[in-house]
C-alpha positions as CSV (number, residue, x, y, z in Angstrom):
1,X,27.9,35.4,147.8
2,X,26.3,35.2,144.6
3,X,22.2,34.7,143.9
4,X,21.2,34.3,140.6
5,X,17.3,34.4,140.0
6,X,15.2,33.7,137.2
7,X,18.1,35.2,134.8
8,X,17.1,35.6,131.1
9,X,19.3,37.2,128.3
10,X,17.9,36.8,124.5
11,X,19.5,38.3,121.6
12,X,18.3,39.6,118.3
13,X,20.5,38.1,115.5
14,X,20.2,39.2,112.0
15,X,19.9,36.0,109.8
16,X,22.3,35.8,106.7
17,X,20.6,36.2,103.1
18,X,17.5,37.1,104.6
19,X,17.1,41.0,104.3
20,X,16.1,42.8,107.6
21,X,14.8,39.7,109.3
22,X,16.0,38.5,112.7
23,X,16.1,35.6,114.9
24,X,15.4,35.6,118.5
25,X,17.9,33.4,120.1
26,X,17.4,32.8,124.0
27,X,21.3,32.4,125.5
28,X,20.1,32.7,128.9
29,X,16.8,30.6,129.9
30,X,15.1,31.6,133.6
31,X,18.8,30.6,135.4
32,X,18.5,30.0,139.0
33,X,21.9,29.1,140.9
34,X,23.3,29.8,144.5
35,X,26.8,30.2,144.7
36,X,28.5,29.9,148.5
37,X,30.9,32.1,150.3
38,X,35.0,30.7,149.1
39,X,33.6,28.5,147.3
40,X,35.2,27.2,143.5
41,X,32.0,26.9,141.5
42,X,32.7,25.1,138.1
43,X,30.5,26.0,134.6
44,X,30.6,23.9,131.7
45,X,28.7,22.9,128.6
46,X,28.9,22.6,125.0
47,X,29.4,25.9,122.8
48,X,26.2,28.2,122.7
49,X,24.9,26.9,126.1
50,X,24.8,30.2,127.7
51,X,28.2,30.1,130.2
52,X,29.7,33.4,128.6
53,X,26.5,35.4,128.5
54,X,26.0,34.5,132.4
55,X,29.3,35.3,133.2
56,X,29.1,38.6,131.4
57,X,25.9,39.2,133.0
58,X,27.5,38.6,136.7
59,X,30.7,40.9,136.1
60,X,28.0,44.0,134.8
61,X,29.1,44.1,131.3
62,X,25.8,42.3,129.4
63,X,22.5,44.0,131.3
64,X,19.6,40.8,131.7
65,X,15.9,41.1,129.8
66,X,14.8,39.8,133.3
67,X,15.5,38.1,136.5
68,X,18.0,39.2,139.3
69,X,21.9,38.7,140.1
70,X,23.4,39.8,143.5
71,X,26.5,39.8,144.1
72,X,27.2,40.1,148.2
73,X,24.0,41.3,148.5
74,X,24.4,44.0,145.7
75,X,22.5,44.4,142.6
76,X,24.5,43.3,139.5
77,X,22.2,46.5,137.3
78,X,21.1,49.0,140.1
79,X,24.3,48.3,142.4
80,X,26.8,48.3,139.2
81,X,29.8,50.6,140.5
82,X,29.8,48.5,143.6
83,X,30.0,45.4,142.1
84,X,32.6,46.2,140.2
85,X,34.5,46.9,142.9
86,X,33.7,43.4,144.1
87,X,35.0,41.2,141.2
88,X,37.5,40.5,138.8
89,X,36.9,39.4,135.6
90,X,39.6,37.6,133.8
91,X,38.3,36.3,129.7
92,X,39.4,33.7,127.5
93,X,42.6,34.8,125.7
94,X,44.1,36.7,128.5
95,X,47.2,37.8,126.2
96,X,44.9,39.9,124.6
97,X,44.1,42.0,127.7
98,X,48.0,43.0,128.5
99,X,49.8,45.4,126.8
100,X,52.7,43.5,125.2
101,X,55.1,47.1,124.4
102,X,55.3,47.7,128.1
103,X,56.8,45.7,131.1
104,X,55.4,43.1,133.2
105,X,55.4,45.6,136.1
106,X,54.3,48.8,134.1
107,X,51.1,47.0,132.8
108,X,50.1,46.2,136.5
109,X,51.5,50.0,137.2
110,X,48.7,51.0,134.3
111,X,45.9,48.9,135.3
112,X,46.2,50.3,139.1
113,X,46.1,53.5,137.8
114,X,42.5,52.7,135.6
115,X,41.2,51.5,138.9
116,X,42.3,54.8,140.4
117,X,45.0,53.0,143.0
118,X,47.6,55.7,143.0
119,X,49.8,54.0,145.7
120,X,49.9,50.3,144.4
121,X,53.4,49.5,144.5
122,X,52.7,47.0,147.9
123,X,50.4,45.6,146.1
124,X,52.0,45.3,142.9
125,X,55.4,43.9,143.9
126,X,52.9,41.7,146.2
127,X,51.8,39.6,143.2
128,X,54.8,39.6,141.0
129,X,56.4,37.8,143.9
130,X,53.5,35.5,144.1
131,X,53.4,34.5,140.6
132,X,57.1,34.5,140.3
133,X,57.7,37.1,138.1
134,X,60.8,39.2,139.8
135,X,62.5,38.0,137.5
136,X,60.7,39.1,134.1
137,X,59.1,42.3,135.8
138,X,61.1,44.5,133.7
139,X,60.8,42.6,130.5
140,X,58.4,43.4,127.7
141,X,55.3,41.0,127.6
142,X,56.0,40.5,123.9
143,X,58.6,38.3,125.1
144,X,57.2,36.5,127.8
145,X,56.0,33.2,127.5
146,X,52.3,32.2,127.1
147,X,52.4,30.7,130.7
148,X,53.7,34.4,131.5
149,X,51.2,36.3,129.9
150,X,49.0,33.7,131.9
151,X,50.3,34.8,135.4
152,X,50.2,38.3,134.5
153,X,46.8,38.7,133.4
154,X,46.0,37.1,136.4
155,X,47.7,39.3,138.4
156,X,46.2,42.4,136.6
157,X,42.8,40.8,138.0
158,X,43.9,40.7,141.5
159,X,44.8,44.2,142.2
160,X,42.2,45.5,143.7
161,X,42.1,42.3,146.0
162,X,38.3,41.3,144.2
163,X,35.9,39.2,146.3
164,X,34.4,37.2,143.9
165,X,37.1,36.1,140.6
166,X,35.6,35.1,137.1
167,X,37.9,32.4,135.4
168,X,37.2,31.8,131.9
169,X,39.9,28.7,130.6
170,X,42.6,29.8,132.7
171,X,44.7,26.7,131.9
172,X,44.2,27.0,128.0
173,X,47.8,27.2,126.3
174,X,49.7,26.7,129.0
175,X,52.8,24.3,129.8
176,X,51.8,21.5,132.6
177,X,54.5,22.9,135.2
178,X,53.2,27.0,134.9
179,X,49.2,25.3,135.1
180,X,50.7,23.2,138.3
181,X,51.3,26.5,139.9
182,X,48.2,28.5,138.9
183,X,46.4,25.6,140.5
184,X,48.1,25.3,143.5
185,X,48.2,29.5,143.9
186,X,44.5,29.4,143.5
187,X,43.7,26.6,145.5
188,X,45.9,27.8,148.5
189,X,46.0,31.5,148.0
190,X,42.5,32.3,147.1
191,X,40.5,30.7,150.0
192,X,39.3,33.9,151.1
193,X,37.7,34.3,147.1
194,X,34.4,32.9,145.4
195,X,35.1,31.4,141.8
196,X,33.6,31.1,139.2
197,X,35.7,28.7,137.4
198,X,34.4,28.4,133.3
199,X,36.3,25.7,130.8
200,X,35.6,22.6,128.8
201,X,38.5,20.6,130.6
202,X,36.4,18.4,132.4
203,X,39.7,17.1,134.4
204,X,40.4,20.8,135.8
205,X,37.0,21.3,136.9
206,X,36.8,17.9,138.5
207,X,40.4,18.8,140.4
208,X,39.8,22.6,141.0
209,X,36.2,22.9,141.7
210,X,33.8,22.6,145.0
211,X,30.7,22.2,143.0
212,X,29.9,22.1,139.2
213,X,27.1,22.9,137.1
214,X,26.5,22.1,133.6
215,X,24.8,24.1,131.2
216,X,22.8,23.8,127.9
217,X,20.3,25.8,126.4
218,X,20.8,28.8,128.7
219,X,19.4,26.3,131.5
220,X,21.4,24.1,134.6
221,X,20.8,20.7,133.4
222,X,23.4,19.2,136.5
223,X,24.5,20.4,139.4
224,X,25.8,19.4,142.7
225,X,29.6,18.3,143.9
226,X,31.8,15.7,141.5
227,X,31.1,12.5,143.9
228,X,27.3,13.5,144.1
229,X,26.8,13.9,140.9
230,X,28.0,10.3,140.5
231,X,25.9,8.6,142.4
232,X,22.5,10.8,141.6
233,X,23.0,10.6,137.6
234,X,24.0,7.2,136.9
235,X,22.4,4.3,137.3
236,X,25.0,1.2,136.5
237,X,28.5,0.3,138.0
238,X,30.9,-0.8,135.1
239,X,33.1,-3.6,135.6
240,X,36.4,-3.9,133.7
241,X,38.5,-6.8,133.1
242,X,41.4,-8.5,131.4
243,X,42.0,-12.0,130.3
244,X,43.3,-13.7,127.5
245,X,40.2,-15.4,125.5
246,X,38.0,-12.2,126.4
247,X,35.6,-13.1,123.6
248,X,33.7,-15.7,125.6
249,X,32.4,-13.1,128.1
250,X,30.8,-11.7,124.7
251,X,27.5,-13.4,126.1
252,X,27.0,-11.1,128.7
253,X,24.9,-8.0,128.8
254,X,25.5,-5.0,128.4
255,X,29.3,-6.0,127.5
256,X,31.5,-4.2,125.1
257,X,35.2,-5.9,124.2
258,X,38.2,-3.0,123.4
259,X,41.6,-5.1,122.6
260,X,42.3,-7.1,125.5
261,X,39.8,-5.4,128.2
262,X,36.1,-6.0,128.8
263,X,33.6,-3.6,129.7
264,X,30.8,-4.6,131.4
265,X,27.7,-2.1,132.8
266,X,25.5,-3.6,135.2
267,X,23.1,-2.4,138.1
268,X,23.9,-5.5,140.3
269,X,27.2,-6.0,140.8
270,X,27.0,-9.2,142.7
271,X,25.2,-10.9,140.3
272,X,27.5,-10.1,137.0
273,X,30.6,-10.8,139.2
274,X,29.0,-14.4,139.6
275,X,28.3,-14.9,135.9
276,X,32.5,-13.7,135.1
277,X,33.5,-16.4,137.7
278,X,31.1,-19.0,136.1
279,X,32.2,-18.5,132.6
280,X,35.9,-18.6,133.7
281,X,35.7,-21.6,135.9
282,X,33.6,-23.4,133.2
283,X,35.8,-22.3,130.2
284,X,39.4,-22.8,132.6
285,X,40.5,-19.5,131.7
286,X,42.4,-16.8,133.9
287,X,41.4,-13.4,134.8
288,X,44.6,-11.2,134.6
289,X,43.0,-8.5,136.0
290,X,39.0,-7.2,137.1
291,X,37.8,-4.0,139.1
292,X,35.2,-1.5,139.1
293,X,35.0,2.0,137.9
294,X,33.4,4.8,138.7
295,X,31.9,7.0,135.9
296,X,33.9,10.0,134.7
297,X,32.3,13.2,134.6
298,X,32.6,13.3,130.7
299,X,30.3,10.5,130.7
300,X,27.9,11.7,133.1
301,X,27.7,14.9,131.2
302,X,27.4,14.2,128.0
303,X,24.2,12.0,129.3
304,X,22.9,14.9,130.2
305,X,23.2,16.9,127.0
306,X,22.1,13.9,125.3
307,X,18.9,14.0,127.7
308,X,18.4,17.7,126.9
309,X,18.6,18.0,123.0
């Protein structure tokens, strides 16, 4: 659905106190990605790595220095109108995109009519019902709550029934219950949609997300599905365990000691397993508790920052 190739975006940014000089700063570095079909496609990365500007780039509003984006086979700069057709873009602080002196209902009324769908009311009343807002329709926005304002910015993304849906922290604010049901909506709703799915909540992208890529630099430094991305980009299984006299496993390698629990990283399991059972047959002390765990993405992540300063 999407084909992103050799994608570069610089910017000219004046530098403070310096009169009329500029620095060239690269947000966007030769990006080459392949987004499927339905697919949730997660972006992350630290501020400044280059998520926003792509995304922009994608939904037509930022035009590239070079490279090529296609969106279902159309070109993002030569193909525009089309592609706007295609997609739905849906930004960071979504309250800001609704009008907050009019309705629930007349904002989605007023941004049909932008898109030039005179005869929306199907479609309309279609998504208030599916974001379980018959309700507050007729309220003002200004009194809707922020997971609300949520729903019905999303809602104002879906009218025209997009192929391809840009997410940028659409959890962000929200109260656990109303971010339950924008998950489960988009996860069961959306099938039929490609999304790009942009946030620093590592735990949402994990949940939501087919495949994730992280970015830094304007480049992909990972990519590839959660488990995958386990097993290609770390290289130790860490053992965790509890006992009451943890300090004599202190003698271990790679072992680091937090209260009661001790954290062990090893690349062969069977042999550290053997060294905890010797030291706590020799010493006569019990084991309360011992199992492995698998690295969270947070840690395989920030490795790869780390590896890409």
């Amino acid at each position: 659905m999407i084909t992103i190739n050799n994608l570069t975006k610089k910017f000219k940014i004046r530098i403070p106190k310096k009169d009329g000089k500029y620095e060239i700063i690269t947000a966007v570095d030769n990006l080459n990605l392949s987004i499927n079909k339905g697919e949730i496609f997660g972006l992350i990365g630290p501020n400044g790595a280059g998520k926003t500007t792509t995304a922009k780039i994608l939904s037509t509003l930022i035009i590239p220095d070079s490279g090529k984006v296609t969106i279902d086979g159309h070109d993002v700069v030569k193909d525009e109108n089309i592609v706007k057709e295609k997609i739905g873009l849906l930004a960071g602080e979504y309250a800001r995109s609704l009008y907050w002196r009019l309705s629930g209902i007349q904002n989605l009324k007023f941004f049909a009519r932008l898109r030039g769908m005179w005869n929306a009311e199907e479609r309309i009343n279609e998504l208030i019902e599916l974001f379980n807002l018959t309700d507050k329709k007729d309220e003002l926005v200004m009194k809707y709550s922020t997971g609300m304002k949520h729903k019905l910015a999303l809602a104002t993304g879906l009218l025209h029934d997009p192929y391809v849906l840009f997410l940028d922290e659409p959890l962000t604010g929200i109260d656990p219950i109303t971010a339950h049901q924008i998950k489960y909506i988009i996860k069961n709703k959306f099938k039929d949609k490609t999304i790009i799915w942009a946030s620093h909540n590592l735990y949402e992208i994990e949940e939501m997300c087919d495949r994730i890529a992280l970015m830094n630099k304007g480049k992909i430094v990972l990519q590839g599905e959660p488990e995958q991305l386990r097993k290609s980009y770390w290289d130790h299984i860490k053992i965790m365990l509890k006992s009451d006299k943890i300090d004599v496993f202190s003698s271990l390698q790679n072992v680091e000691i937090k209260e009661n629990i001790v954290e062990i990283k090893t690349r062969n399991l069977n042999k550290t397993l053997s060294e905890i059972l010797d030291i706590a047959n020799s010493k006569n002390i019990d084991i309360t508790e011992i199992k492995t765990v698998k690295p969270t993405l947070e840690e395989i992540f920030f490795k790869g920052v780390k590896q890409n300063v």
